[in-house]
TIKEMI-306989 format. One record per residue (C-alpha): residue number from 1; x negated, y negated, z. Coordinates in nm, 3 decimals, padded with zeros to 5 digits. Layout:
<recs>
REC margu      xx      yy      zz
REC   NUM       X       Y       Z
...
</recs>
This chain:
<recs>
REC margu      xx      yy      zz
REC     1  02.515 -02.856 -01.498
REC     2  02.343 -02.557 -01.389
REC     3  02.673 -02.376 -01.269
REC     4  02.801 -02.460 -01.671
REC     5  02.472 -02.389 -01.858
REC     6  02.219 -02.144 -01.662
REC     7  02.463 -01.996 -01.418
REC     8  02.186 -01.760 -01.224
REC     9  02.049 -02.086 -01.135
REC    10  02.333 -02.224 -00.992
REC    11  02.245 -02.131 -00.632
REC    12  01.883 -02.282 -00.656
REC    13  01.723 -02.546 -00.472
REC    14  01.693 -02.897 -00.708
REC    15  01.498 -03.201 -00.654
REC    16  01.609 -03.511 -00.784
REC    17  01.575 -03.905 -00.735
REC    18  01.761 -04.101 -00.472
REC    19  02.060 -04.179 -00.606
REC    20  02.104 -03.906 -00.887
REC    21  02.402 -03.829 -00.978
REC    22  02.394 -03.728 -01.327
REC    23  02.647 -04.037 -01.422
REC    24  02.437 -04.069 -01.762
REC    25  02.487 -03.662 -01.872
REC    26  02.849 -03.673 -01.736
REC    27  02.909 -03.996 -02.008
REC    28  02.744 -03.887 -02.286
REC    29  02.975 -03.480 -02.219
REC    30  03.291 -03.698 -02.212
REC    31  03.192 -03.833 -02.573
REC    32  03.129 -03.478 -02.691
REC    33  02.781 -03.449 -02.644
REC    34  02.600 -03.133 -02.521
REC    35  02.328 -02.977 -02.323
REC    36  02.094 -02.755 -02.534
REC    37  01.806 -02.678 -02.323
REC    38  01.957 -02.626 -02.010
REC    39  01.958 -02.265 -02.037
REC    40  01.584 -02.228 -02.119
REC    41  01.528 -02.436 -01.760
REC    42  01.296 -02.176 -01.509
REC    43  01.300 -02.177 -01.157
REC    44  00.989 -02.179 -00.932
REC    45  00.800 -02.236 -00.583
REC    46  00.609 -02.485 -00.450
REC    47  00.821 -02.768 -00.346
REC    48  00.981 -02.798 -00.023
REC    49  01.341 -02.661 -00.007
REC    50  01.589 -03.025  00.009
REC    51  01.309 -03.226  00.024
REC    52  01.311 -03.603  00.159
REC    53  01.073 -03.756 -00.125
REC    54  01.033 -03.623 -00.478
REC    55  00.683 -03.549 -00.451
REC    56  00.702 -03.380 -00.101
REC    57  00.519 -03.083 -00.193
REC    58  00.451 -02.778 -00.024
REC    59  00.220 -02.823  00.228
REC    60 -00.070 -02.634  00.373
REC    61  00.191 -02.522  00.668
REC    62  00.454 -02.461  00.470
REC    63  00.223 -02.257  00.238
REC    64  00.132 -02.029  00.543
REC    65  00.480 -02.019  00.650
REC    66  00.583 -01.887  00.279
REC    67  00.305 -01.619  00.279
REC    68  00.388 -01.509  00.644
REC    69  00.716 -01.481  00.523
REC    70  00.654 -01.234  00.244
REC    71  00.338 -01.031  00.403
REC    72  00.561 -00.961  00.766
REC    73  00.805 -00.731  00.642
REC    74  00.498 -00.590  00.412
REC    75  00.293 -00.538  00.725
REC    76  00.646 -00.353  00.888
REC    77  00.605 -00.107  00.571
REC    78  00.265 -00.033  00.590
REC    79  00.250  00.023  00.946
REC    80  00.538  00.228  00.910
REC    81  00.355  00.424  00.632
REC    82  00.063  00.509  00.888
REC    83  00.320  00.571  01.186
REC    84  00.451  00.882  00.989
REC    85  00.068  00.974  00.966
REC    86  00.031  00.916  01.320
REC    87  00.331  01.127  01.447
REC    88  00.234  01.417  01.198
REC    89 -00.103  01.429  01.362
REC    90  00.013  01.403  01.739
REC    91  00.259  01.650  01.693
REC    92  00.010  01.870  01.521
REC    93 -00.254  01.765  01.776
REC    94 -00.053  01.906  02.094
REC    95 -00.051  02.232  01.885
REC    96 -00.432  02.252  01.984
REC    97 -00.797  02.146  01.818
REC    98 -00.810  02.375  01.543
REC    99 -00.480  02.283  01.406
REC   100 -00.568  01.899  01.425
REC   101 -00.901  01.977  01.247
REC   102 -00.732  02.205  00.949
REC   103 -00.551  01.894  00.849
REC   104 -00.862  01.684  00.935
REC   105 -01.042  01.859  00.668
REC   106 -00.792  01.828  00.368
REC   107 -00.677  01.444  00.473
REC   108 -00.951  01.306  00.242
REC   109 -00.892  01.519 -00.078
REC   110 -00.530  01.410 -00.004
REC   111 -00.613  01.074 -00.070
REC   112 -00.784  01.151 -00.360
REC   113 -00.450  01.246 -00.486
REC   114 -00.277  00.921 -00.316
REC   115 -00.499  00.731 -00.513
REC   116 -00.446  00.883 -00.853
REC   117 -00.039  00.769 -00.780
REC   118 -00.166  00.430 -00.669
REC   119 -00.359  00.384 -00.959
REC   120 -00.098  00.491 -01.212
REC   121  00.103  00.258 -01.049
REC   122 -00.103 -00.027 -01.090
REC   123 -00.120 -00.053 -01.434
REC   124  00.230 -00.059 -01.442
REC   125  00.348 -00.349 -01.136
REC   126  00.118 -00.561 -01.275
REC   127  00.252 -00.595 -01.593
REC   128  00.620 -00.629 -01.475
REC   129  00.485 -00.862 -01.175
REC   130  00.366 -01.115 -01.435
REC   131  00.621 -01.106 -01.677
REC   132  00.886 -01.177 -01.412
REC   133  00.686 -01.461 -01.322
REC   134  00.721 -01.545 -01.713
REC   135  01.118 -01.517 -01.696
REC   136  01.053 -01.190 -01.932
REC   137  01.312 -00.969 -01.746
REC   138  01.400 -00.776 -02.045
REC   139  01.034 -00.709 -02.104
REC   140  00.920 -00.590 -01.723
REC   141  01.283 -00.330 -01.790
REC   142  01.048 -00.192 -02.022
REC   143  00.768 -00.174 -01.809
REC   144  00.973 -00.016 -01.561
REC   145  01.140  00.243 -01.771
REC   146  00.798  00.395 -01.949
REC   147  00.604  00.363 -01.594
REC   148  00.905  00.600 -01.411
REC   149  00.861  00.882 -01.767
REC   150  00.523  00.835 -01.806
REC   151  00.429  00.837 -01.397
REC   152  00.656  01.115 -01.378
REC   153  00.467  01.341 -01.620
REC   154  00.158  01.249 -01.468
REC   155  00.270  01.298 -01.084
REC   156  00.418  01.686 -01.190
REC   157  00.073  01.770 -01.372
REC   158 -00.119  01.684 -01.030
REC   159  00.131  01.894 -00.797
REC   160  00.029  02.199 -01.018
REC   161 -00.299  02.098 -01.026
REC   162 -00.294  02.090 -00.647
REC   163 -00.131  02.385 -00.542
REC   164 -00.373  02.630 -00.781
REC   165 -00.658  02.449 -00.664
REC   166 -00.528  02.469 -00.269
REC   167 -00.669  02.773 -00.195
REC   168 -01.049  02.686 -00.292
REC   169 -01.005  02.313 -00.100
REC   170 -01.102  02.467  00.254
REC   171 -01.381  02.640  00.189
REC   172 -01.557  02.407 -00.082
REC   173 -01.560  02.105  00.194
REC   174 -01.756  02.353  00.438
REC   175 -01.441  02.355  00.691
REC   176 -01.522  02.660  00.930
REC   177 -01.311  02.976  00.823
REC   178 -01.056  02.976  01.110
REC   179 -00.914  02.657  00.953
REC   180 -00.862  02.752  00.590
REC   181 -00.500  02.894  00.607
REC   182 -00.346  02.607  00.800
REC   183 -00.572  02.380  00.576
REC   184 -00.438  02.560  00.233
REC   185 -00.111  02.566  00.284
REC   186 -00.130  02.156  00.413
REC   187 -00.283  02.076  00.104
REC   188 -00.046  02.307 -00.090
REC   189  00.281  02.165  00.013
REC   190  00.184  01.784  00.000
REC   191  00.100  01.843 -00.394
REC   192  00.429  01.977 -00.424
REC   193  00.543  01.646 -00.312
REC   194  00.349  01.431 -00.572
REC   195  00.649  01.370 -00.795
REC   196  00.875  01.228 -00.481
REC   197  00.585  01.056 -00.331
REC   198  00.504  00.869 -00.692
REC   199  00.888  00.763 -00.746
REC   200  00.905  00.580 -00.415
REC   201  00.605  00.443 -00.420
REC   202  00.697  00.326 -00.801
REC   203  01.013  00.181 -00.659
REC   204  00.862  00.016 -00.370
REC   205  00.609 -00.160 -00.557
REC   206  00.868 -00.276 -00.851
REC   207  01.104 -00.386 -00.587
REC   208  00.790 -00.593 -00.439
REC   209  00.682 -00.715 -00.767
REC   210  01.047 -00.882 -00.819
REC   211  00.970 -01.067 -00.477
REC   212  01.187 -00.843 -00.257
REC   213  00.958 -00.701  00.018
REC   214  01.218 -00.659  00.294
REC   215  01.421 -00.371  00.157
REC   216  01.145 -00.179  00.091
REC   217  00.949 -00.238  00.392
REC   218  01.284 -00.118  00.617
REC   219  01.336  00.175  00.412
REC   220  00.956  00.279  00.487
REC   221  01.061  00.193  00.910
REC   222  01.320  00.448  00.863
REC   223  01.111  00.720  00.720
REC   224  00.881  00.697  00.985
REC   225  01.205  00.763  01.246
REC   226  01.327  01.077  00.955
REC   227  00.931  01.233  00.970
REC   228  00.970  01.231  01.361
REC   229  01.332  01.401  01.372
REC   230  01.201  01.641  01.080
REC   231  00.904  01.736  01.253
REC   232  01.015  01.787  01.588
REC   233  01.296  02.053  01.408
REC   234  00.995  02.224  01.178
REC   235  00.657  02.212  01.395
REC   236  00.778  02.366  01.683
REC   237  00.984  02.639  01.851
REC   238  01.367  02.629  01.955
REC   239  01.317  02.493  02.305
REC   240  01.486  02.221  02.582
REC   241  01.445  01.912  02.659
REC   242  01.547  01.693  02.959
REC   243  01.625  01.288  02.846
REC   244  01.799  01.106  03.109
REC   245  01.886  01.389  03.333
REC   246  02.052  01.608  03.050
REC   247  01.893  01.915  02.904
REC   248  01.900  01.923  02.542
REC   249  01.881  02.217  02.343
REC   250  01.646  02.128  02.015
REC   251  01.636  02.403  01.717
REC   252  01.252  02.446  01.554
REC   253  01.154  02.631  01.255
REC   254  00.823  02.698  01.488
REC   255  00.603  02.617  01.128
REC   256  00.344  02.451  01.269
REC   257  00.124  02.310  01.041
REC   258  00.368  02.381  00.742
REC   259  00.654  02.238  00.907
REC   260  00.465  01.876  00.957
REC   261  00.353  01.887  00.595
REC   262  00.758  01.994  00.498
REC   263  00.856  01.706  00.743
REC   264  00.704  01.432  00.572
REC   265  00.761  01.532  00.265
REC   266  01.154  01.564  00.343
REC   267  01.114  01.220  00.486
REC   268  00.956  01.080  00.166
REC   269  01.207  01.235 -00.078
REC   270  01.508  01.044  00.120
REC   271  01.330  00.740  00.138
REC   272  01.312  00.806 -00.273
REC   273  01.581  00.851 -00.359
REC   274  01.726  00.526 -00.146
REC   275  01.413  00.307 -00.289
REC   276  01.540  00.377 -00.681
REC   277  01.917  00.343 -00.602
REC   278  01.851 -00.038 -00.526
REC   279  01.575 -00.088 -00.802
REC   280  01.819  00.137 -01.048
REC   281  02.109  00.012 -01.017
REC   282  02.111 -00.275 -00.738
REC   283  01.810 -00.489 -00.858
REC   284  01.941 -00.869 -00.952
REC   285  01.596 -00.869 -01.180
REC   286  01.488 -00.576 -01.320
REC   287  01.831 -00.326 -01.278
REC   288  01.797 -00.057 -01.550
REC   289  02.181  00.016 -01.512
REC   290  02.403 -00.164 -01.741
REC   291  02.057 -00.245 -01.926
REC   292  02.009  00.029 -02.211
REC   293  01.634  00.085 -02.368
REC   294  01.424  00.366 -02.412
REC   295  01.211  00.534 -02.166
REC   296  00.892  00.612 -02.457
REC   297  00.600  00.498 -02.395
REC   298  00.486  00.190 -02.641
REC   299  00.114  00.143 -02.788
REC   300  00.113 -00.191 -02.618
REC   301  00.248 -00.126 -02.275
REC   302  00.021  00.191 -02.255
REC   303 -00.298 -00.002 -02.382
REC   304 -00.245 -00.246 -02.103
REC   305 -00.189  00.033 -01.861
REC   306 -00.500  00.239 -01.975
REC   307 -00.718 -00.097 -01.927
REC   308 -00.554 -00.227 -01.598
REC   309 -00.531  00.143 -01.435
REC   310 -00.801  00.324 -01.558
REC   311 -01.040  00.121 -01.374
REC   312 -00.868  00.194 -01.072
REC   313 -00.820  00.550 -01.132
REC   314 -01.212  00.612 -01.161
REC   315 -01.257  00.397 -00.854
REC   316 -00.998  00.605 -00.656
REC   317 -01.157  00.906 -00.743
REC   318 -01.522  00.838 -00.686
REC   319 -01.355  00.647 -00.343
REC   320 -01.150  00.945 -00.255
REC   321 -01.518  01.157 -00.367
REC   322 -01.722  00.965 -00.093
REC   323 -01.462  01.033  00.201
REC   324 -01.425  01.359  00.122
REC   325 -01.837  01.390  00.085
REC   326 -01.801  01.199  00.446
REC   327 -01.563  01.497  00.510
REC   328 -01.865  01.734  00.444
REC   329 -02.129  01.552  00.658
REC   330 -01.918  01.565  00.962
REC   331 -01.740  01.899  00.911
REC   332 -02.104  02.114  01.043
REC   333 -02.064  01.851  01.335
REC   334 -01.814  02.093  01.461
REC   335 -01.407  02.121  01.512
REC   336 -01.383  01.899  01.776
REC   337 -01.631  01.614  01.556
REC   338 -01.395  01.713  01.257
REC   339 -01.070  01.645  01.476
REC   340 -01.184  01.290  01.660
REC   341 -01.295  01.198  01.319
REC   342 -00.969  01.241  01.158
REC   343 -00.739  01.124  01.435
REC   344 -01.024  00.790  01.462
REC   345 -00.930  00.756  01.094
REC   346 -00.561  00.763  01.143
REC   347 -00.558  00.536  01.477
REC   348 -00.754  00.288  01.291
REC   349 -00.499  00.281  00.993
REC   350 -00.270  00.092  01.221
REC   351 -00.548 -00.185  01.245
REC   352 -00.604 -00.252  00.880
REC   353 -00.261 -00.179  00.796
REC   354 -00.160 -00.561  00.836
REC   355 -00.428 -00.582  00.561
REC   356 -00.292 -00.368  00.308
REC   357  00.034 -00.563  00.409
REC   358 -00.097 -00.894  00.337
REC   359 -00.246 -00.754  00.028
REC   360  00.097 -00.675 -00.097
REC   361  00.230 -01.004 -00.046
REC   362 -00.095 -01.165 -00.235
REC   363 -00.044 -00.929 -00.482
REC   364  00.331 -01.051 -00.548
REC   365  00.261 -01.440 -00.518
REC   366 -00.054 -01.418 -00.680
REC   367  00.075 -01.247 -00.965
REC   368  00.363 -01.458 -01.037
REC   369  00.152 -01.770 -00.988
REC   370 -00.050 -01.652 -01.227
REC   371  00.194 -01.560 -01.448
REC   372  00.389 -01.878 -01.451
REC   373  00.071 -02.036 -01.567
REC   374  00.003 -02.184 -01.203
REC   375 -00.379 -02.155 -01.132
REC   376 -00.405 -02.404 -00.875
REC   377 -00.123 -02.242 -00.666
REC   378 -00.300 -01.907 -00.748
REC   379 -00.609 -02.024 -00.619
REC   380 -00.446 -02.177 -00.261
REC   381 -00.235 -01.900 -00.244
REC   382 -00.527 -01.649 -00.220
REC   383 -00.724 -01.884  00.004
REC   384 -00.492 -01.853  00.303
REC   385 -00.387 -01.479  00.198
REC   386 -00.791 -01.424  00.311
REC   387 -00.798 -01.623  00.579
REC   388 -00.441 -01.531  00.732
REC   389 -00.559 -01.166  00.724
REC   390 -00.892 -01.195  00.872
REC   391 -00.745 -01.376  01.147
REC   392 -00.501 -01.076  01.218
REC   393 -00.722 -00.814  01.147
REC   394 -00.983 -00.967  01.389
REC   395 -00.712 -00.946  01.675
REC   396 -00.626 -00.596  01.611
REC   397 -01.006 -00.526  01.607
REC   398 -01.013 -00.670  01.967
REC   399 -00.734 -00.438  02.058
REC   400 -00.867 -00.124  01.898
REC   401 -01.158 -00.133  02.099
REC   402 -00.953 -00.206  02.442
REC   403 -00.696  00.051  02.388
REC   404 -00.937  00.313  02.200
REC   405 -00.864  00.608  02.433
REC   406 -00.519  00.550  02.457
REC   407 -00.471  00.584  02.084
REC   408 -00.692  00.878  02.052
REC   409 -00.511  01.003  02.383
REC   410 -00.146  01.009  02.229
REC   411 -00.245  01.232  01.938
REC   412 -00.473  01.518  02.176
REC   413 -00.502  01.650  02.512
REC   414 -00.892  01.755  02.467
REC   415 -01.086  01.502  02.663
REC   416 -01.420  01.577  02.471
REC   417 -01.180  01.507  02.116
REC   418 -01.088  01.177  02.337
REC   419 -01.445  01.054  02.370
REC   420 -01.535  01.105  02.075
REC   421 -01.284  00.943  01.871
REC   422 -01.237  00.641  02.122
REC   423 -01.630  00.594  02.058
REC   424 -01.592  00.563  01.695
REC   425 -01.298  00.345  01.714
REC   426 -01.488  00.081  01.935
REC   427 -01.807  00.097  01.677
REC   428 -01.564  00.019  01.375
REC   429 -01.379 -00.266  01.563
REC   430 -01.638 -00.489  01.492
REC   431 -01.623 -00.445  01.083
REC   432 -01.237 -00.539  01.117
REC   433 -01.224 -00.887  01.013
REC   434 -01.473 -00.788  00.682
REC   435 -01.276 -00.537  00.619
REC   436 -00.967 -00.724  00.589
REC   437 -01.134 -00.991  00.330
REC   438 -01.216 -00.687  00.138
REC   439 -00.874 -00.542  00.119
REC   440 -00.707 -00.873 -00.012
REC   441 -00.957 -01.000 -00.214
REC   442 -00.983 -00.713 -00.400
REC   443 -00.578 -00.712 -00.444
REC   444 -00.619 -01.058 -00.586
REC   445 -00.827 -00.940 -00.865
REC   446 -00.591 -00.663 -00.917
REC   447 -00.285 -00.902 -00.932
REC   448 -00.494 -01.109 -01.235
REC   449 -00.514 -00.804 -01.425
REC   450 -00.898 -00.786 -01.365
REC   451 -00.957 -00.429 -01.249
REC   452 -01.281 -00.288 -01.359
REC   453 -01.555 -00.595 -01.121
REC   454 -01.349 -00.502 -00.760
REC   455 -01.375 -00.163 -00.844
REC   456 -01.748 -00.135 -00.965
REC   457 -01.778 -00.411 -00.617
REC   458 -01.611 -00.076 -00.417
REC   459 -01.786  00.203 -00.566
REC   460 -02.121  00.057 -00.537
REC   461 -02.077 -00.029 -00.162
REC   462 -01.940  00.291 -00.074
REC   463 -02.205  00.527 -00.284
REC   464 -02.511  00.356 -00.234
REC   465 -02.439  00.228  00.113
REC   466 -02.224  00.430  00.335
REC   467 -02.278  00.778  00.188
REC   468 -02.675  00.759  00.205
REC   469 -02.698  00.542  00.565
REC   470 -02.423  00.864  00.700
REC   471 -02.587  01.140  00.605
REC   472 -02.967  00.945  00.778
REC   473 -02.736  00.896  01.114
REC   474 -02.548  01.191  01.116
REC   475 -02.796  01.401  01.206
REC   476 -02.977  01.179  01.417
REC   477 -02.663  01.046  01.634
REC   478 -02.393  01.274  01.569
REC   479 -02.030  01.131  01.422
REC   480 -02.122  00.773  01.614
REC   481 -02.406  00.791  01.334
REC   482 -02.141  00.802  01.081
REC   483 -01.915  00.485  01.187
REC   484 -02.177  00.325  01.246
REC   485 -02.259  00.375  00.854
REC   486 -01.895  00.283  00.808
REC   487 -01.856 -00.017  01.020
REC   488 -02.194 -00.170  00.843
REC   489 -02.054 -00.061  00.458
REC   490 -01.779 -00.276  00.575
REC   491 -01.916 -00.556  00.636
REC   492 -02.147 -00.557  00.341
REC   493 -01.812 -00.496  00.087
REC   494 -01.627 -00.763  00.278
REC   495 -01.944 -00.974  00.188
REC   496 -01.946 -00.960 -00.159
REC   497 -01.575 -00.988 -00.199
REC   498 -01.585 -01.334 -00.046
REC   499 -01.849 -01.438 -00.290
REC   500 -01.685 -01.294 -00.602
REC   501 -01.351 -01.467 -00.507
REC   502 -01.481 -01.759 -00.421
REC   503 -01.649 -01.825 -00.751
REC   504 -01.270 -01.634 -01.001
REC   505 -01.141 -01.819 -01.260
REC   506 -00.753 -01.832 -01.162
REC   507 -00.674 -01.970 -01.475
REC   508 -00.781 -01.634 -01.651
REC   509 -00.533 -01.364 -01.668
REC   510 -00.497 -01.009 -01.798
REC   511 -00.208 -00.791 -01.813
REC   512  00.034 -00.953 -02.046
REC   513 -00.211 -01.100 -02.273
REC   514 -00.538 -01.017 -02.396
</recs>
């Protein structure tokens, strides 16, 4: 019946009655009756796939098993994601201390523009998350088309913004003046990227949204191989190597600092251009090829995007604000304070990475559920999306603080950088686990459409909490002072975001209605 009527079901799991057969729709065909409202029949989760008993349900097991499923190849991507950071800073970090600390300085005002992408984005995968959980796929095309014109637009008007404002970055986040060309011309060249860097992460997040993690998370492995092989050719010198007894000869640009910013951003705009091909053209949901429309924004959409995004746009920025104000209470600490700081930030990223990853996956399942009018499922879904993270995060807190100098170690020779940042890695093992509870709880709310309570939740944790206690400590224990302010902030976020999700309304929703 399904092959005849709803063909792009045809392939789905069924349940059905011992016995079934269909004997009674097979009679009343032969007579010349026939099937009207098989094609309006929707497919969905939550049952076991061939099931034993009709109501054999998904159980708590099988729940875990489906978000494992989804958040592992998530986890792949995002750990992939901070693996390019990694090798850009270890690379950069054998180049010496000042080097290290000239992209130390800029990292947070980069994220500032990171988050302005992110938060365009968001606005966008909501909307087409939900209404493929709706069985709208003509209506999430739409979403797609006026997020990659309208994104566009935006992501070109901050590269320019960037690169005119590069040259006053250094100096106005009180960097010392032997970093500021290394720092400019960082800053300068990953604005230039914006425009790639907001396509792919468009089409990674639409390609999530239509439940396909896996392609996107393998295509984010392989740019972290590409930065490696792009960096080792524009950081440093011609020079030869010995692998396995053989001496290879290895061209370099000899860039330095340029050539790991040129690197990744090379890496990125293959990864691109590979991400939209299969969203494009290959998607079996949302494929804008062979499906004409316009590529205009619409009143609606845009209203929808302005409400879900803007939230998160302010909250990035006054975020992105307080790091880079964190960036000015450790930068009279000194270089080598500046450089442990930064490479403690990007050795931790691999810890709370598996959040993020997690996050994506509750994002996608919460989202549908949510759309398909499924609050219950919602509700479960998020439960174990919490717990299952906290439960990895708190084992990658454990190892972060065993294997602290190691990690600091790969990225920098200087034993006194080593110290450092291996001390600040061990303080902010312990706010792991709170951490993690933060990061998916607040990607809940975002999947619901509700934008503007996680983001007031963030802001007011990291302004009144973090910023104020860093500043005390900082001068009273040096950059330990300031994880410690970071480890407690948290804790206390992580706190709050248990209490606010445990007391959501999953059968509200925003996004597609009002």
């Amino acid at each position: 019946m399904l092959g005849r009527y709803n063909p792009p079901l045809e392939s789905a799991a069924s349940i059905a009655g011992a016995g079934t057969q269909g004997d009674g729709i097979l009679m009343g065909l032969s007579v010349g009756a026939d099937m009207l409202d098989v094609a309006y029949i929707k497919a969905t989760y939550g049952f076991r796939l061939n099931p034993k008993h009709i109501d054999e349900q998904l159980n708590v097991w099988d729940q875990i098993e489906l978000v494992w499923r989804l958040s592992l190849p998530a986890i792949f991507a995002q750990i992939s994601f901070v693996m390019v950071q990694y090798i850009d800073a270890a690379m950069v970090g054998h180049l010496g201390a000042n080097p290290a600390a000239s992209i130390g300085l800029v990292s947070s005002s980069l994220w500032l523009v990171w988050g302005l992408i992110t938060s365009v984005t968001a606005g966008f995968t909501v909307q087409v998350a939900q209404r493929i959980g709706a069985k709208q796929f003509d209506e999430a095309r739409s979403v797609l088309r006026q997020s990659l014109f309208v994104g566009g637009l935006i992501s070109i008007a901050i590269a320019v913004v960037g690169v005119a404002l590069s040259p006053y970055v250094p100096p106005w986040l009180g960097g010392a003046p032997e970093l500021y060309a290394d720092a400019k011309t960082y800053f300068a060249i990953f604005c230039l990227g914006t425009p790639a860097a907001f396509l792919g992460f468009v089409a990674s997040s639409m390609l999530r949204s239509t439940g396909n993690v896996k392609l996107p998370s393998m295509i984010n492995i392989g740019t972290c191989f590409l930065d490696a092989i792009f960096n080792l050719l524009l950081i440093f010198p011609t020079a030869t190597y010995k692998i396995l007894g053989l001496s290879i000869k290895v061209p370099g640009a000899d860039l330095g600092v340029a050539g790991a910013a040129l690197g990744t951003i090379l890496a990125e705009l293959v990864s691109t251009c590979l991400l939209l091909w299969f969203l494009v053209v290959k998607s079996d949901k949302i494929a804008l090829v062979g499906h004409p429309g316009s590529f205009l924004p619409e009143i609606f959409c845009m209203r929808r995007v302005l409400r879900i995004g803007s939230p998160i746009a302010v909250e990035r920025m006054a975020m992105s604000g307080a790091q880079i104000v964190t960036t000015m209470i450790v930068a009279p600490l000194g270089p080598l304070s500046l450089a442990a700081h930064s490479f403690a930030i990007t050795a931790e990223s691999l810890c709370y990475m598996p959040g993020y990853g997690v996050a994506d996956a509750a994002s996608t399942i919460v989202g549908q559920s949510i759309g398909a009018k499924r609050p219950d499922m919602a509700r479960r879904f998020a439960k174990i999306n919490v717990i299952m993270v906290m439960v990895i995060m708190s084992a990658m807190g454990v190892v972060m603080y065993l294997t602290a100098p190691w990690m600091i170690g790969f990225m920098t020779t200087n034993q006194n950088i080593i110290e450092l940042g291996s001390s600040a890695l061990r303080i902010e093992a312990f706010a792991e686990p709170m951490f993690a509870a933060a990061i998916v709880s607040c990607s809940i709310f975002v999947s619901a459409g509700f934008t503007l309570f996680p983001s007031l939740m963030n802001l007011g944790s990291m302004w009144l909490v973090r910023i104020p206690m860093a500043y005390y400590l900082a001068s009273r224990m040096g950059l330990d002072g300031v994880w410690v302010a970071m480890a407690f902030e948290l804790c206390f976020r992580g706190a709050i975001f248990l209490i606010a999700l445990s007391r959501f309304d999953f059968s509200k929703r925003r996004g597609i209605e009002d």
